[in-house]
Every structure is written in structure tokens, then in C-alpha cells.
C-alpha positions as CSV (number, residue, x, y, z in Angstrom):
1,X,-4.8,0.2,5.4
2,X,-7.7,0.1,3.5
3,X,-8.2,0.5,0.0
4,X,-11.8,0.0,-2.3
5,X,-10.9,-2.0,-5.3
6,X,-13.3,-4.2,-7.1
7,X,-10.2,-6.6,-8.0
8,X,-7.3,-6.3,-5.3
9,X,-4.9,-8.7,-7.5
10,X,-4.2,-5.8,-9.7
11,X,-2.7,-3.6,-6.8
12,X,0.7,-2.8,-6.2
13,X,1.3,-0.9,-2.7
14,X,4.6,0.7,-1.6
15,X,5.6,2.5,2.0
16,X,8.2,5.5,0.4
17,X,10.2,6.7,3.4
18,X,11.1,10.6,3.9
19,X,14.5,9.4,2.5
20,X,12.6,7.8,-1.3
21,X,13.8,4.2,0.3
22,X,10.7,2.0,-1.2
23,X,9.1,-0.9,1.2
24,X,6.7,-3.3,-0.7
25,X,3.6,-4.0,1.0
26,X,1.3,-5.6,-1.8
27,X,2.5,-6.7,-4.8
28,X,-0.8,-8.1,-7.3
29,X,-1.8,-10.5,-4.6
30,X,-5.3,-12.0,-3.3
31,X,-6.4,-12.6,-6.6
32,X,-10.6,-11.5,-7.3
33,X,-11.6,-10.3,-4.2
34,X,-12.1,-6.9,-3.7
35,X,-11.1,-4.5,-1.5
36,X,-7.6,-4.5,0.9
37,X,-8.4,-4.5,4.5
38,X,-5.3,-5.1,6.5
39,X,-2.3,-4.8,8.7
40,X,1.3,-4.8,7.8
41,X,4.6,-5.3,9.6
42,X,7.8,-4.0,8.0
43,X,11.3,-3.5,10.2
44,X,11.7,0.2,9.4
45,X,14.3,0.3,12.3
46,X,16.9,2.0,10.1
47,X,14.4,4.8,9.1
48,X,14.0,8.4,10.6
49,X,10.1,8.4,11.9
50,X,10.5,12.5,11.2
51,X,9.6,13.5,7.7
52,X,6.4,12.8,5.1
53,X,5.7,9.2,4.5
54,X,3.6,8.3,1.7
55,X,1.4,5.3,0.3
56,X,1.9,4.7,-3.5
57,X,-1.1,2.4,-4.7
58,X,-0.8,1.7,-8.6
59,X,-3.3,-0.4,-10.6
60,X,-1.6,-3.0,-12.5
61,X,-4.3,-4.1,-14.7
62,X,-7.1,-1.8,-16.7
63,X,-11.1,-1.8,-16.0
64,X,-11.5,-1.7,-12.5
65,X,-11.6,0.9,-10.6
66,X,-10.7,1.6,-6.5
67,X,-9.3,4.4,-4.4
68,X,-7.7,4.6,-1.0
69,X,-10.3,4.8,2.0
70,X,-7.5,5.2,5.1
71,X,-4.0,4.2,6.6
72,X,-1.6,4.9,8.7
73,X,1.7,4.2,9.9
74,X,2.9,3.5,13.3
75,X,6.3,3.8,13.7
């Protein structure tokens, strides 16, 4: 994923399945540094590939600003 974010320790990222199940990704980690450039591995084994997935990215914290650049997901 990559997201633009001038404070990444304000992010909280979730994986929502097709089903609503909710997989944690990033949760106000990494502290100053900006931006969130990386790779994550989650056993989604008992999840049906089929369907919409979605990336829900909410800023914990006020006064900086960000958006999502990319992802995907590789299932």
C-alpha cells in the first residue's frame, strides 16, 4: 500500500472483507515519519477472494493531512 501522510503515527488501516470481517493492518504506528510505503501479510485463508474488498484509512489525530496513493490485495 501506499498512503501520503505527513505524520503516519496517526493512521489507522483496516482490510474489510466482502463478509464486513475487519483485519488490522496499521494501528498509529511509525511515529513522525511520513508517508506508509509497505507490504502486509494477513492469513485470510478462511475468506472468499470473490466479492469487494476495501481499505479503511482513518486519521486518528487532527492537522495533518494525507490521502491514499495505491494498493492492492493479492489473495
Amino acid at each position: 500500500m501506499n498512503i501520503v501522510h505527513t505524520y503516519r503515527g496517526d493512521l489507522v488501516v483496516d482490510l474489510v472483507a466482502p463478509d464486513g470481517s475487519v483485519y488490522n493492518l496499521l494501528n498509529r504506528s511509525g511515529g513522525s515519519a511520513d508517508n506508509v510505503n509497505q507490504t502486509f501479510t494477513k492469513n485470510l485463508s478462511s475468506e472468499t477472494a470473490n466479492g469487494t474488498w476495501n481499505l479503511r484509512v482513518r486519521d486518528a489525530a487532527a492537522a495533518d493531512t494525507g490521502y491514499i496513493n495505491g494498493w492492492k490485495i493479492t489473495l
